[in-house]
C-alpha angles and dihedrals in degrees: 000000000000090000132026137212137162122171112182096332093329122124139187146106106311090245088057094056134120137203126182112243092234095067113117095230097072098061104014099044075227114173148045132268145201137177141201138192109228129199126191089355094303104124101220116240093346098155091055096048089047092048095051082050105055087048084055092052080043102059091045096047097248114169105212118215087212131052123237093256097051106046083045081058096041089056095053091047086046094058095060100068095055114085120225131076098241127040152144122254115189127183144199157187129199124191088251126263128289144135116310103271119130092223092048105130107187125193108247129010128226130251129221126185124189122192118180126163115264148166131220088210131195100330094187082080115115118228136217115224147165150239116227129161107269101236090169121137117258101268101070087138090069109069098227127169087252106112118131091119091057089042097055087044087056091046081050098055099052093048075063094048087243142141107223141005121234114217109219114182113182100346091302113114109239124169143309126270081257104002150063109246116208135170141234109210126160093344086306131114123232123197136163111260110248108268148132090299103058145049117247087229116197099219090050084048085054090046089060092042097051086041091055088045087060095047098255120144114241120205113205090194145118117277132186143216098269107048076046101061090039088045122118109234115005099214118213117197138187150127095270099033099036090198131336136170128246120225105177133036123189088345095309124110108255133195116344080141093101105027085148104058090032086058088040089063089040099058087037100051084038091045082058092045096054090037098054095045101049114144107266118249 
């Protein structure tokens, strides 16, 4: 198959499928999200980013049809039937369907998977990005289907002829509108503490692990505009990008002053990536 979608059981190319106008997905945004790259059908990471979304459905109170462990085992069977040797493979879960009420509960919730070919691409390629004032709700750090606000600020971005959009709230960097956002200052590195206002996001949890491995300090603090825009390296992470530098910010040119230590995470996060996704023997 060139596309995949599967919507509880159900299977076929992602134009083909059907859902039924009562989940609450369509008109609540009602449900959590994760997504993985996947190489060689080995889906990257894909326990983390299960984990961090049960404890989403947790914290909404959103009943699963499926169990952690099978739909851990669904996606790796999924995966299979798309070809290509690098995809995407994304995954919800919406409250259930029923009746447009905004108290409806309903008792199990429904489950979507989306797998399209994809490549991670040449990661040693600089972005341009900017800043824009972050006007998001306070649960950024649920991934919730919610994502109108990130989708403006992407809009944003390209009218700009830009990459990524860099959330700002109060004068504090946050994230991006899909990504974590770190700095390189001084051979450190700088990072939002996790909050409210950002996404734990697993990739930028692998950056700080694979820093702290090379003996680089890592700051989890506030920082502001201003020690953004004089950093060093600004750091973009995510799922689909692992971690890429940024080279112009609002139209000016931006960090260029630690291309070494910012290659040396590069290799090292890429290194993980192509490691953990080998073909199986």
């Amino acid at each position: 198959m060139k596309n995949l979608g599967y919507y509880n059981g159900k299977i076929g190319s992602i134009e083909q499928m059907m859902v039924p106008m009562t989940d609450r997905a369509f008109y609540f945004g009602d449900g959590v999200y994760d997504a993985v790259m996947c190489r060689n059908n080995i889906p990257y990471l894909l326990c983390e980013h299960i984990e961090r979304f049960y404890n989403n459905c947790l914290r909404l109170g959103i009943n699963s049809p499926l169990s952690q462990e099978a739909l851990y085992e669904l996606i790796f069977e999924l995966v299979k039937k798309v070809d290509a040797n690098e995809k995407f493979v994304y995954f919800h879960a919406s409250r259930g369907c029923a009746l447009r009420a905004h108290s409806a509960m309903p008792e199990n919730g429904n489950i979507c998977i989306m797998i399209t070919p994809l490549e991670i691409g040449d990661i040693s390629m600089k972005m341009r990005a900017i800043l824009t004032p972050d006007n998001r709700y306070g649960l950024c750090d649920i991934k919730t289907l919610n994502l109108l606000p990130s989708v403006l600020a992407a809009q944003q971005a390209e009218g700009f002829n830009a990459d990524e959009a860099i959330f700002c709230r109060n004068g504090i960097i946050t994230e991006g509108s899909h990504c974590n956002v770190s700095i390189i200052k001084g051979g450190k590195i700088i990072t939002a503490p996790k909050s409210c206002h950002i996404l734990p996001g697993v990739t930028r949890a692998h950056l700080i692990d694979e820093a702290r491995e090379m003996g680089v300090i890592v700051e989890e603090r506030e920082y502001g505009v201003d020690e953004l825009k004089n950093a060093d390296e600004i750091l973009i992470t995510s799922s689909s990008k692992l971690v890429r530098g940024v080279k112009e910010l609002d139209g000016e040119r931006v960090g260029g002053k630690a291309p070494e230590l910012l290659s040396l995470l590069q290799k090292r996060l890429l290194s993980h990536y192509l490691d953990a996704t080998k073909p199986i023997s």
